[in-house]
C-alpha positions in Angstrom: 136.8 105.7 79.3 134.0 103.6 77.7 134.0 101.2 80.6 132.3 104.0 82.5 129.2 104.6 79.7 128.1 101.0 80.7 127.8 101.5 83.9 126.0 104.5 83.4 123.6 102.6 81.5 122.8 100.5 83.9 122.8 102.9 86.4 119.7 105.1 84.1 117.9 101.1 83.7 117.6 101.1 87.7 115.9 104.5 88.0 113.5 104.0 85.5 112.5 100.9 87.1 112.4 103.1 90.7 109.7 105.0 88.5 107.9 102.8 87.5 107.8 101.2 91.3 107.1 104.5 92.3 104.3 104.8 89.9 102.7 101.5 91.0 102.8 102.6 94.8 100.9 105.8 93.5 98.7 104.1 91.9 98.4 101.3 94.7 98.0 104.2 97.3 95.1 105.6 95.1 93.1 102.5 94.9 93.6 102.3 98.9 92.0 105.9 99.1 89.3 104.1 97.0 88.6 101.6 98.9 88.4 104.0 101.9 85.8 105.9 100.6 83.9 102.9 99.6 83.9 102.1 103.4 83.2 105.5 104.5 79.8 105.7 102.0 79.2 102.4 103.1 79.1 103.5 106.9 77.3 106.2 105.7 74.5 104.1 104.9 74.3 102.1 107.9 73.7 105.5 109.7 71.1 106.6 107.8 69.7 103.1 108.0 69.6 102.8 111.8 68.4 106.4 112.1 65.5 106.1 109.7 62.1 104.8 110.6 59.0 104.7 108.4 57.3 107.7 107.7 60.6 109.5 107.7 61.2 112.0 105.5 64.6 111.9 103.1 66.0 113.6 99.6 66.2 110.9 97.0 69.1 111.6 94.6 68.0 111.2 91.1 71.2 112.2 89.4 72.8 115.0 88.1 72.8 116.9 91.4 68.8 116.7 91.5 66.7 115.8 94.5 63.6 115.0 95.4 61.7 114.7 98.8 60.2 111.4 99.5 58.6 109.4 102.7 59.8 106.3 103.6 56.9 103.8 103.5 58.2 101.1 105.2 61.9 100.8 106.3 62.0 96.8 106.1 62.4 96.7 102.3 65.9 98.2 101.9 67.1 97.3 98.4 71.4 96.5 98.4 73.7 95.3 96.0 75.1 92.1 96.3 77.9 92.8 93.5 77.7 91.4 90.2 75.0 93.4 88.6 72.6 91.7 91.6 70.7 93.4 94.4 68.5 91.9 97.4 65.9 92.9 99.6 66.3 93.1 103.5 64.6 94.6 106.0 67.3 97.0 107.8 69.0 94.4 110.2 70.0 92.1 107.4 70.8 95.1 105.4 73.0 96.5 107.9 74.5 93.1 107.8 75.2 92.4 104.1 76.6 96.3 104.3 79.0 95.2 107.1 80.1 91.8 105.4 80.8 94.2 102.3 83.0 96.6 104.6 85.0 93.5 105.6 85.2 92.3 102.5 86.7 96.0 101.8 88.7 96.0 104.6 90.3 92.2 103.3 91.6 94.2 99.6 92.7 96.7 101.8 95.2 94.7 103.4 95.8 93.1 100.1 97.0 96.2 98.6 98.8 97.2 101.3 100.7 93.7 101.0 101.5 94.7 97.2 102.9 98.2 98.6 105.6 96.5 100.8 106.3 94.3 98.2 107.0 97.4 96.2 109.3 99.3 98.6 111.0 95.9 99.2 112.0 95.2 95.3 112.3 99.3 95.7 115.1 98.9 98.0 116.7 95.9 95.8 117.1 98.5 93.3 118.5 101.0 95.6 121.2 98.5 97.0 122.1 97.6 93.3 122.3 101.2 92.2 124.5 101.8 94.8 127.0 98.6 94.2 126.4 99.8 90.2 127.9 103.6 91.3 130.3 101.6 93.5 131.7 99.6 90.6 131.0 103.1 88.7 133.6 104.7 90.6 136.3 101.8 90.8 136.7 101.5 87.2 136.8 105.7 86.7 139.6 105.4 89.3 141.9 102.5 87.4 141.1 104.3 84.5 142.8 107.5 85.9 145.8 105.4 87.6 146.2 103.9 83.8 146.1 107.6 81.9 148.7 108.5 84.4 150.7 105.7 84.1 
């Protein structure tokens, strides 16, 4: 009966790799959620942008939960990032439009990472089609070995 412990072997060596695939969508599916809310602050801020003029009032976060009322003074000097530890200054058209080119850009790892999850299910069904040729084989050999004990 040791030709069945091998199999079994192999057969615990495939789930543990469906984990760890399973694992990696998770965390794949995470980052997408991410990314989502990246896109969702970043519409966020178009909004307000469009919807603000000068003289406007608006609560300034400062942190920690605090807040602190403040007039806009002129709404053609919006300050954004450009990534990188830089930041620009528009006026609200052109930062409406460096907010949209980052949503696309956004959008782009998006698809990325949902490229990475269907290469994920895809190896994940590899492993599925081999752990059920593995139980196959599994079985096969359990059944010579019984026509061989009663023999």
């Amino acid at each position: 009966m040791s030709l069945g412990g091998g199999g079994g072997g192999a057969m615990q060596q495939i789930q543990e790799q469906m984990q760890a695939l399973e694992q990696e969508k998770e965390a794949i599916e995470n980052e997408i959620e991410n990314v989502r809310g990246e896109q969702g602050e970043i519409d966020e801020a178009i909004e307000a942008i469009e919807a603000l003029d000068s003289g406007s009032t608006v609560q300034v976060p400062l942190g920690g939960d605090a807040y602190v009322r403040a007039e806009i003074q002129d709404i053609d000097e919006v300050i954004v990032t450009l990534g990188g530890g830089y930041a620009a200054e528009r006026d609200s058209d052109g930062a409406v439009d460096s907010l949209e080119t980052k949503k696309e850009t956004l959008d782009d790892r998006i698809a990325e990472l949902e490229e990475e999850i269907e290469a994920v299910e895809a190896e994940t069904e590899d492993l599925e089609a081999k752990a059920q040729q593995a139980q196959q084989q599994q079985m096969q050999q359990m059944q010579q070995q019984m026509q061989q004990d009663d023999e």
